[in-house]
FIBAMI-370608 format. One record per residue (C-alpha): residue number from 1; residue in one letter; x, y, z. Coordinates in nm, 2 decimals, always signed. Layout:
! residues N
+-----+-----+--------+--------+--------+
|   n | res |     xx |     yy |     zz |
+-----+-----+--------+--------+--------+
| NUM |   A |      X |      Y |      Z |
...
+-----+-----+--------+--------+--------+
END
This chain:
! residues 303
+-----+-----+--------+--------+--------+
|   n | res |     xx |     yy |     zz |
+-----+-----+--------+--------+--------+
|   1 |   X |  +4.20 |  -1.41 |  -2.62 |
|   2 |   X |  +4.42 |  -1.42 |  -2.28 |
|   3 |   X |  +4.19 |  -1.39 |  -1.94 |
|   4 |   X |  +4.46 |  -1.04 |  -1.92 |
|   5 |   X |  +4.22 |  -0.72 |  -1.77 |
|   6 |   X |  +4.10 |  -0.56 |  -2.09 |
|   7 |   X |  +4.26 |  -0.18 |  -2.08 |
|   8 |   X |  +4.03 |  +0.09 |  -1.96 |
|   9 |   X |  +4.02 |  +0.30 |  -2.34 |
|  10 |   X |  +4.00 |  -0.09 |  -2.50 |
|  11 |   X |  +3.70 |  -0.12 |  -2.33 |
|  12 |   X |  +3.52 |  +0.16 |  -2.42 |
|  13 |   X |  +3.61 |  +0.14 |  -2.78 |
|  14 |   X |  +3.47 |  -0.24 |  -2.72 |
|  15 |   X |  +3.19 |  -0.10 |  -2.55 |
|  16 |   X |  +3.11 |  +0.21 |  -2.82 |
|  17 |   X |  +3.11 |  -0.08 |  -3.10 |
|  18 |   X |  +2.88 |  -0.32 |  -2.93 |
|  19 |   X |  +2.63 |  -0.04 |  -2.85 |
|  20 |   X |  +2.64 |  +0.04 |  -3.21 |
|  21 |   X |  +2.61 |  -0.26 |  -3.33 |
|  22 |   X |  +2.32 |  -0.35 |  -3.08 |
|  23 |   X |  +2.14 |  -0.04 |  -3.19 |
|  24 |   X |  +2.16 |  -0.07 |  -3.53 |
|  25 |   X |  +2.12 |  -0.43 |  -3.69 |
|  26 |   X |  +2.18 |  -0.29 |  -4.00 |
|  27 |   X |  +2.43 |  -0.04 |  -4.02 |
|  28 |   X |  +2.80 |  -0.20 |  -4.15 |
|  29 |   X |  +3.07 |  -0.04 |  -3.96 |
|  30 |   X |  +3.31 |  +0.18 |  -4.29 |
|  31 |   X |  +3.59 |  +0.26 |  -4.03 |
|  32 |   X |  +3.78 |  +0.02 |  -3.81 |
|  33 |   X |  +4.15 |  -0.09 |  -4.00 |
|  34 |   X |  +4.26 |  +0.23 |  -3.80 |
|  35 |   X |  +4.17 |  +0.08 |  -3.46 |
|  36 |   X |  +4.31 |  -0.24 |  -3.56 |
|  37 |   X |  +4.71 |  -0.06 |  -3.51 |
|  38 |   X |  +4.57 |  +0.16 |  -3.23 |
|  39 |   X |  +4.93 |  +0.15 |  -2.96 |
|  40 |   X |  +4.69 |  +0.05 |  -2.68 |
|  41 |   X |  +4.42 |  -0.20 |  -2.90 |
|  42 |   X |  +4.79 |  -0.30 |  -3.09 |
|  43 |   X |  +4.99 |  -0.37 |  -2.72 |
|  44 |   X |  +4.66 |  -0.52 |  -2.53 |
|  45 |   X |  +4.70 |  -0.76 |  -2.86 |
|  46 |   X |  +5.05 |  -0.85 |  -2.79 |
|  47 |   X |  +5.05 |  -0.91 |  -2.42 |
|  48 |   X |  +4.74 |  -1.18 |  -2.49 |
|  49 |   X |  +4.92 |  -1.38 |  -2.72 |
|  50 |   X |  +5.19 |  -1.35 |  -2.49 |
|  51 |   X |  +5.03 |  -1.45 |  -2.16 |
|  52 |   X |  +4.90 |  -1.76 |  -2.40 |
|  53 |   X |  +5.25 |  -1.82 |  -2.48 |
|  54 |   X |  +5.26 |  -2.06 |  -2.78 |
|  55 |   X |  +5.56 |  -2.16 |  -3.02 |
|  56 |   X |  +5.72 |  -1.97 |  -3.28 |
|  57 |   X |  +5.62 |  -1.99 |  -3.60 |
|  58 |   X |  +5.76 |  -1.99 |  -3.97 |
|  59 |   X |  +5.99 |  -1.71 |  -3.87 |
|  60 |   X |  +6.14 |  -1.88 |  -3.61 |
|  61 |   X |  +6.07 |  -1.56 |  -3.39 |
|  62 |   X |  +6.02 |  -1.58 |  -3.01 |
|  63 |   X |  +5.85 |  -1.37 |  -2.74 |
|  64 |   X |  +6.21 |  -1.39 |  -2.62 |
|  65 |   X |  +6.38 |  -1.28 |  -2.91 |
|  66 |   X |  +6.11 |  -0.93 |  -2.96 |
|  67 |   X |  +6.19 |  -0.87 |  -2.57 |
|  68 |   X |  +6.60 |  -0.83 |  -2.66 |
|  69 |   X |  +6.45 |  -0.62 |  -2.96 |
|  70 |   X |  +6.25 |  -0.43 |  -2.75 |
|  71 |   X |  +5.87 |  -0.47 |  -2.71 |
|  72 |   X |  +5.76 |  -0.09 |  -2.78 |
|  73 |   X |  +6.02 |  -0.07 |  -3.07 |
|  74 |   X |  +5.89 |  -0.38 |  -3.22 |
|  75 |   X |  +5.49 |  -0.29 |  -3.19 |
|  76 |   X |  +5.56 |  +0.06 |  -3.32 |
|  77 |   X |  +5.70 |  -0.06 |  -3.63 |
|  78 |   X |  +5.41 |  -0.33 |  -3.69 |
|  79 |   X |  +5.17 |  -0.08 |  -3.64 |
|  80 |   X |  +5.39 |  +0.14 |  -3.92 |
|  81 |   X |  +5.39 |  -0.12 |  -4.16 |
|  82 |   X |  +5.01 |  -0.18 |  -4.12 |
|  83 |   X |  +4.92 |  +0.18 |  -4.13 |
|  84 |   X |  +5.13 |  +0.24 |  -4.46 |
|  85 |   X |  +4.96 |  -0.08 |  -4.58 |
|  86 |   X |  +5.27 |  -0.28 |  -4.62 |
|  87 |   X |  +5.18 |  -0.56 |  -4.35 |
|  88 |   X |  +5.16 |  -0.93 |  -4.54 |
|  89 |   X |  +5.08 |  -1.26 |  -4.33 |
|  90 |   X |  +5.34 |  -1.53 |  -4.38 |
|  91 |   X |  +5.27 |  -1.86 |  -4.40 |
|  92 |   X |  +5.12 |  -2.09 |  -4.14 |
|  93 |   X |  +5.33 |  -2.33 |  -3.98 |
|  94 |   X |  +5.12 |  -2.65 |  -3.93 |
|  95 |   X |  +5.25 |  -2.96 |  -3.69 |
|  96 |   X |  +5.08 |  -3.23 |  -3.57 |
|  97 |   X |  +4.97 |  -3.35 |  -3.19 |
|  98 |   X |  +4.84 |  -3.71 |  -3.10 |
|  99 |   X |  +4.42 |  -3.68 |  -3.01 |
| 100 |   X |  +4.30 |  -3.91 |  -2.74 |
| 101 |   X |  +4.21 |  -4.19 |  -2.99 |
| 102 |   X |  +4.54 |  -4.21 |  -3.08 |
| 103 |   X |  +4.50 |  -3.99 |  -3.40 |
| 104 |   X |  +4.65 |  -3.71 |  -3.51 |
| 105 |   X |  +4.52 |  -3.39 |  -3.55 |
| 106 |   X |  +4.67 |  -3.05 |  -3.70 |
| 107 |   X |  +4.76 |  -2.78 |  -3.53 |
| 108 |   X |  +4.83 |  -2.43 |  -3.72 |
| 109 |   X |  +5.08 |  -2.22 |  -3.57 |
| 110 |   X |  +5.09 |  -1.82 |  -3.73 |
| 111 |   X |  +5.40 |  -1.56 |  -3.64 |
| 112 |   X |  +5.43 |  -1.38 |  -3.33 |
| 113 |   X |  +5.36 |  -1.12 |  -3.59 |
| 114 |   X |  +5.06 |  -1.27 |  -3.78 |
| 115 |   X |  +4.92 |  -1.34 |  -3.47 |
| 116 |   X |  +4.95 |  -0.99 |  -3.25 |
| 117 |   X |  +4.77 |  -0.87 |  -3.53 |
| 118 |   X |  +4.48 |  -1.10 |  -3.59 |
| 119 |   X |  +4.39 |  -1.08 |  -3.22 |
| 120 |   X |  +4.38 |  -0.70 |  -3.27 |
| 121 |   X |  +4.19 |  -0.73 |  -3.52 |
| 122 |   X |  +3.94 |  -0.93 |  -3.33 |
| 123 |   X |  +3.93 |  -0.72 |  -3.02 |
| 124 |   X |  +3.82 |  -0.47 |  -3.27 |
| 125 |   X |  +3.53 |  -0.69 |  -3.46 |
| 126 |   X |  +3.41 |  -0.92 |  -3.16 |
| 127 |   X |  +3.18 |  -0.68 |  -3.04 |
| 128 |   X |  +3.01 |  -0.62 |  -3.34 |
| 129 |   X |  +2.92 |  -0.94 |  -3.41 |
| 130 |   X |  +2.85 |  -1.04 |  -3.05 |
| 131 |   X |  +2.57 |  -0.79 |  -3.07 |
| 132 |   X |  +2.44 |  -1.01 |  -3.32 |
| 133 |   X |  +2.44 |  -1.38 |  -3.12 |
| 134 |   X |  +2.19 |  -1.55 |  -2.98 |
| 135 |   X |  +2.17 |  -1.59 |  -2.58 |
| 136 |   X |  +2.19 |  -2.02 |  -2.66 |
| 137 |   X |  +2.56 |  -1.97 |  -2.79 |
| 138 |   X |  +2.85 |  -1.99 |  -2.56 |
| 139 |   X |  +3.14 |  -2.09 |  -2.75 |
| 140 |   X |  +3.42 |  -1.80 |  -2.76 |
| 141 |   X |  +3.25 |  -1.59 |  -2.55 |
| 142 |   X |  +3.31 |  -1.35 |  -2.26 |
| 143 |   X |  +3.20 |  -1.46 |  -1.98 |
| 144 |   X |  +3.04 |  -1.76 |  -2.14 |
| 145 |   X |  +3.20 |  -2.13 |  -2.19 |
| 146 |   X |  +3.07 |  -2.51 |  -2.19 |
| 147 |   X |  +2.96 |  -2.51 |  -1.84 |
| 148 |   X |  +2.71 |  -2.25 |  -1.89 |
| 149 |   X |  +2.55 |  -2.45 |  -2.18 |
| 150 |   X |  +2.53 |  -2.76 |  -2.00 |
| 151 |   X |  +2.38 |  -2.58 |  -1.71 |
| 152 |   X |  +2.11 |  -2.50 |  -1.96 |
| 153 |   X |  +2.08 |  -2.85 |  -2.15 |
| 154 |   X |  +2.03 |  -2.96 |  -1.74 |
| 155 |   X |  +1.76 |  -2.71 |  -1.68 |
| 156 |   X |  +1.57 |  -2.79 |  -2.01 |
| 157 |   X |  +1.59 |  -3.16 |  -1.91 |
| 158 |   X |  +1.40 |  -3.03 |  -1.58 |
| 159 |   X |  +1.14 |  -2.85 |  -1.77 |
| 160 |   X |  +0.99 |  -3.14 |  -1.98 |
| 161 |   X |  +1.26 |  -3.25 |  -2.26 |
| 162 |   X |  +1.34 |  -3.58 |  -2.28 |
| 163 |   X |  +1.58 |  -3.64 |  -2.55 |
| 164 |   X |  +1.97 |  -3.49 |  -2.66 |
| 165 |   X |  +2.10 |  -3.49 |  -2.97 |
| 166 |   X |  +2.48 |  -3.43 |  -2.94 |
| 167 |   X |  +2.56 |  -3.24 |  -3.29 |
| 168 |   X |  +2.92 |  -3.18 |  -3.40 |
| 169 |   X |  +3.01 |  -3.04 |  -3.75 |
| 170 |   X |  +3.29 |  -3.24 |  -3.85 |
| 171 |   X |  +3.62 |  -3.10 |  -4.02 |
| 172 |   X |  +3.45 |  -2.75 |  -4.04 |
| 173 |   X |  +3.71 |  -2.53 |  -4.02 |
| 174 |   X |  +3.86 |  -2.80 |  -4.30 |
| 175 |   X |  +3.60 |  -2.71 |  -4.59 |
| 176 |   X |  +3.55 |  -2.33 |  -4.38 |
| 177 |   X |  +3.34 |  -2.16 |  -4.74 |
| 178 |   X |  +3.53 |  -1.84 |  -4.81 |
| 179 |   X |  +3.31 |  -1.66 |  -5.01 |
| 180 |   X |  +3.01 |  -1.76 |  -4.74 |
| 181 |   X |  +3.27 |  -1.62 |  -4.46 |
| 182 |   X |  +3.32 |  -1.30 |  -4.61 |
| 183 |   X |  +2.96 |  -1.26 |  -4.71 |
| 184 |   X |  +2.92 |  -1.25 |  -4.31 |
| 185 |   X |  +3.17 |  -1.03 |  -4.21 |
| 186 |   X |  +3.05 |  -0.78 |  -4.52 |
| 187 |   X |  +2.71 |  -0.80 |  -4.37 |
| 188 |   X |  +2.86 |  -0.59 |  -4.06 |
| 189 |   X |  +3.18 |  -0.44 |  -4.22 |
| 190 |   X |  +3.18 |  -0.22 |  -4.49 |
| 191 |   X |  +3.58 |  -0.11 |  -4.44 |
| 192 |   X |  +3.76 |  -0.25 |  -4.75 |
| 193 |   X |  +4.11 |  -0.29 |  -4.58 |
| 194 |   X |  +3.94 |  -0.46 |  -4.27 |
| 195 |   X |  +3.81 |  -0.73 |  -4.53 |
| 196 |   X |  +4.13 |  -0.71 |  -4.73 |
| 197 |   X |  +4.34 |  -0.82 |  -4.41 |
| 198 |   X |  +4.11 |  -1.14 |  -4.36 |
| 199 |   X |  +4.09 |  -1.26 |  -4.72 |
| 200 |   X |  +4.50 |  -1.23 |  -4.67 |
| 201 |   X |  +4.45 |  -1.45 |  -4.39 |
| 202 |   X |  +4.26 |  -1.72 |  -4.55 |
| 203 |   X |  +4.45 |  -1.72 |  -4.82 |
| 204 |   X |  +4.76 |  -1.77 |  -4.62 |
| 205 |   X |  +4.92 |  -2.12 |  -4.72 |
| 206 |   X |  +5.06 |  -2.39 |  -4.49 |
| 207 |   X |  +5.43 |  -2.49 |  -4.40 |
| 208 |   X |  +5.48 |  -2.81 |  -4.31 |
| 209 |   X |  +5.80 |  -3.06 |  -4.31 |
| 210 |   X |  +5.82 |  -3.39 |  -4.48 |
| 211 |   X |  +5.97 |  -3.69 |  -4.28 |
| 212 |   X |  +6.31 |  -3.58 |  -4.42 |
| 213 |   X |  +6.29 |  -3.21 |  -4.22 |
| 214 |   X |  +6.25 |  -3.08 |  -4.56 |
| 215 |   X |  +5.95 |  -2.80 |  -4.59 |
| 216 |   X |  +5.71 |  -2.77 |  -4.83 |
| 217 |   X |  +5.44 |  -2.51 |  -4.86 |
| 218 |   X |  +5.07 |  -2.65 |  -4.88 |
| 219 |   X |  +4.73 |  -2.43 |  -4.91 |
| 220 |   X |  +4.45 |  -2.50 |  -4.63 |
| 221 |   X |  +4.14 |  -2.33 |  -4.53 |
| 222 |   X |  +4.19 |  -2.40 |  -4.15 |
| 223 |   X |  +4.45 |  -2.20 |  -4.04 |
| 224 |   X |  +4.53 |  -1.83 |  -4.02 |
| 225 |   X |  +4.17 |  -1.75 |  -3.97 |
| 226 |   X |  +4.06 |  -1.88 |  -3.64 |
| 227 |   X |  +4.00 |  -1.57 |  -3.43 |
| 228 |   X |  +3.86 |  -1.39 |  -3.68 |
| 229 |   X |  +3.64 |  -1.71 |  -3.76 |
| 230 |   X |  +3.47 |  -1.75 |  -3.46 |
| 231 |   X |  +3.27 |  -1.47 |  -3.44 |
| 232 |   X |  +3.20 |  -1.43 |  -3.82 |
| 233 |   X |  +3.08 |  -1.82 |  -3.84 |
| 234 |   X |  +2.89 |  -1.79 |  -3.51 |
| 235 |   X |  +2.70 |  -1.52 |  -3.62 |
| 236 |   X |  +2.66 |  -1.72 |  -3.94 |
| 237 |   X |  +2.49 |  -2.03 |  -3.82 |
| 238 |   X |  +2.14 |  -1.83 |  -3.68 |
| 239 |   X |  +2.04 |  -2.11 |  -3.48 |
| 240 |   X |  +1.81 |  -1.84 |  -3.34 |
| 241 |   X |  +1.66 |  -1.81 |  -3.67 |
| 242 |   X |  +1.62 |  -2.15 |  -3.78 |
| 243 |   X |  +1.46 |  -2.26 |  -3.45 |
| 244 |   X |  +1.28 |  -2.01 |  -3.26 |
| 245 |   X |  +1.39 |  -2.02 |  -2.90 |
| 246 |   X |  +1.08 |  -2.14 |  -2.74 |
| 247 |   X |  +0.87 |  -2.20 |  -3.02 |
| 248 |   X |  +0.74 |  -2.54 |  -3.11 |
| 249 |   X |  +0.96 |  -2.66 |  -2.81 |
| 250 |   X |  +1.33 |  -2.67 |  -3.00 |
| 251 |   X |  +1.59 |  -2.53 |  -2.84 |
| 252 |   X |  +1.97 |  -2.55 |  -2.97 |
| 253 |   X |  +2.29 |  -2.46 |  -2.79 |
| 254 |   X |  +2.58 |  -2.42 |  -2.96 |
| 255 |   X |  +2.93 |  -2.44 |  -2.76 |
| 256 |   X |  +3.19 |  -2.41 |  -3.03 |
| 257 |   X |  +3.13 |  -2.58 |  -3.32 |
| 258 |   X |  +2.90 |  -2.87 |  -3.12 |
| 259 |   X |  +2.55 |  -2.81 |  -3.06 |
| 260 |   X |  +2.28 |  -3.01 |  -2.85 |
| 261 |   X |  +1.99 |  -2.98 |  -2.99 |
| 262 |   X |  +1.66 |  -3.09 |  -2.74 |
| 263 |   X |  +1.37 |  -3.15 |  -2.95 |
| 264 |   X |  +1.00 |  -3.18 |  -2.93 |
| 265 |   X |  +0.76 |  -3.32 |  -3.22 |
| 266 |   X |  +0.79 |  -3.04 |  -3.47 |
| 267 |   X |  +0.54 |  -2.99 |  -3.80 |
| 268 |   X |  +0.77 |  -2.95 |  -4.07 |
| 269 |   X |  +0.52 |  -2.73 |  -4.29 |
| 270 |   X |  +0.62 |  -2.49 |  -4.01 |
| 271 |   X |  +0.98 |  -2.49 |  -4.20 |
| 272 |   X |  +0.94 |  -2.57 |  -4.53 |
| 273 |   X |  +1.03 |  -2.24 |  -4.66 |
| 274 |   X |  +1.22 |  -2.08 |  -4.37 |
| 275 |   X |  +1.54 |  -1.92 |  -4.52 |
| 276 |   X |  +1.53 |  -2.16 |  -4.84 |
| 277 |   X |  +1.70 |  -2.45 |  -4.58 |
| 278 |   X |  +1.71 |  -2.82 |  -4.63 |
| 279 |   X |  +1.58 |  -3.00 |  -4.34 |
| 280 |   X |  +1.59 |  -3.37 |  -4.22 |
| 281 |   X |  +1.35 |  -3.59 |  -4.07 |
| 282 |   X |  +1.58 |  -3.72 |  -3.73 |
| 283 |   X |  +1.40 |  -4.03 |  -3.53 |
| 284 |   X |  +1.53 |  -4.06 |  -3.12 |
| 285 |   X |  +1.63 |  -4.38 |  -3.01 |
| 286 |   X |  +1.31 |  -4.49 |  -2.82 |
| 287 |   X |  +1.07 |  -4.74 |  -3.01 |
| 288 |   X |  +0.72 |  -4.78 |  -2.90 |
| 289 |   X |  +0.59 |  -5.15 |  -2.77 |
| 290 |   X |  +0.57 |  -5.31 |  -3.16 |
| 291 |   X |  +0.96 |  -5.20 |  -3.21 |
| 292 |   X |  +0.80 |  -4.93 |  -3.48 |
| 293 |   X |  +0.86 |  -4.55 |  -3.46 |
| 294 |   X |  +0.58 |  -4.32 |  -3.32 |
| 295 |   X |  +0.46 |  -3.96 |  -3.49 |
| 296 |   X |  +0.57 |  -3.80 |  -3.18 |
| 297 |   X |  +0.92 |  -3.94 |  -3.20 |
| 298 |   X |  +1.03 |  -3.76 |  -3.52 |
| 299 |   X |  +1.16 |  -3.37 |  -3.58 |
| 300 |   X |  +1.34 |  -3.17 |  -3.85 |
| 301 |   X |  +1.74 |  -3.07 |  -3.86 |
| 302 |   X |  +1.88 |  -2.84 |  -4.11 |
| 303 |   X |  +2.11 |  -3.03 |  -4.33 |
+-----+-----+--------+--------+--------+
END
């Protein structure tokens, strides 16, 4: 979302589901589609994607073109067709920008539409599942981002940990497991509609033109999703779970989908059987004076 002031009664519905969550670990919220098309959680929604601008998408609709419509007019009947059930996602339009290494990466672009409502929706389920994160994840968080993480990497690096093993899960949102994604947000969401808007949304396909301007629709699990994705999947990884913060001498930050992990020798029988994972044996870099790897260089990743 936008860095826009959150609106007082946003808040404290924000606030009320946090505390709730916080509280109760285990209770799975059974009534939040009717927040979702609240007029203030509904407007707060628009004016972010607004203030983050952005290009039009299938539709061909611009922030310009709901202004001449009128704003209120245009919200009130979204949040009509969403209440009566009638709101459907279109399809994703998906262009492609140049990467620093001179490759190209996709870039999804939903509806104005599409859009004001998946950032409602996540206004609405963020705190809930923020409850839920561990203090070592930063990435898509209030008043948390990259430098905060780094700060901490530095200070660990102070305290006695010597190596850093910069993790990145590649093409995630690319093979993003459905069924694993809504097993997450079910864990914390019991509201049937709430979980039938986001299996609409990742089920949404992909528009995309050929080299003769000609479209074509396409079916991709990256797109559509995103906001709702990041909390869910954050949630989902557990670093917390799989390394104990302090414990053995592992600690893992996550910023996004990268993760440093800073490592000290780890006895593997201590994970064997934690959660049913798979783990790894990882050497560092550093060889001792034959050129031959030491017991204390080795640790366990989850694979």
């Amino acid at each position: 979302m936008s860095n826009l002031q959150t609106p007082e009664d946003v808040q404290k519905l924000r606030t009320a589901l946090h505390a709730k969550a916080k509280k109760e670990p285990e209770f799975r919220f059974y009534i939040l589609y009717d927040k979702i098309y609240r007029t203030d959680v509904l407007t707060h929604a628009y004016r972010c994607c607004k203030a983050n601008k952005g290009a039009a998408g299938v539709d061909e609709m611009r922030f310009e073109d709901i202004e001449a419509y009128g704003e209120e007019r245009w919200l009130g009947e979204l949040a009509e067709r969403l209440k009566r059930k009638e709101y459907q996602p279109e399809a994703v339009r998906r262009v492609w920008i140049p990467k620093p290494d001179g490759k190209m990466r996709p870039l999804g672009i939903p509806t104005i539409k599409d859009r004001v409502v998946q950032t409602a929706a996540t206004i609405v389920l963020e705190p809930i599942f923020e409850a839920d994160l561990q203090p070592e994840q930063y990435g898509y968080r209030e008043q948390k981002g990259a430098h905060d993480a780094v700060n901490a990497v530095r200070h660990l690096l102070s305290t006695g940990h010597q190596h850093i093993i910069d993790a990145d899960l590649s093409g995630y949102f690319d093979s993003l497991p459905h069924p694993e994604l809504m097993k997450c947000v079910a864990r914390r969401v019991s509201d049937k509609r709430v979980l039938h808007l986001i299996k609409m949304w990742l089920d949404v396909p992909v528009e995309e033109e050929d080299e003769h301007g000609n479209r074509k629709l396409l079916f991709s699990r990256k797109f559509g999703i995103l906001p709702i994705a990041n909390p869910a999947t954050k949630e989902a990884f557990e670093f917390g779970a799989a390394f104990p913060r302090g414990k053995n001498g592992m600690n893992c930050h996550s910023v996004s989908i990268d993760f440093p992990i800073l490592p000290a020798p780890i006895n593997a029988a201590l994970f064997q059987d934690r959660g049913k994972r798979a783990y790894k044996l990882v050497w560092n870099r550093q060889d001792d004076a034959r050129g031959s790897k030491t017991e204390a260089d080795k640790f366990w990743v989850p694979i």
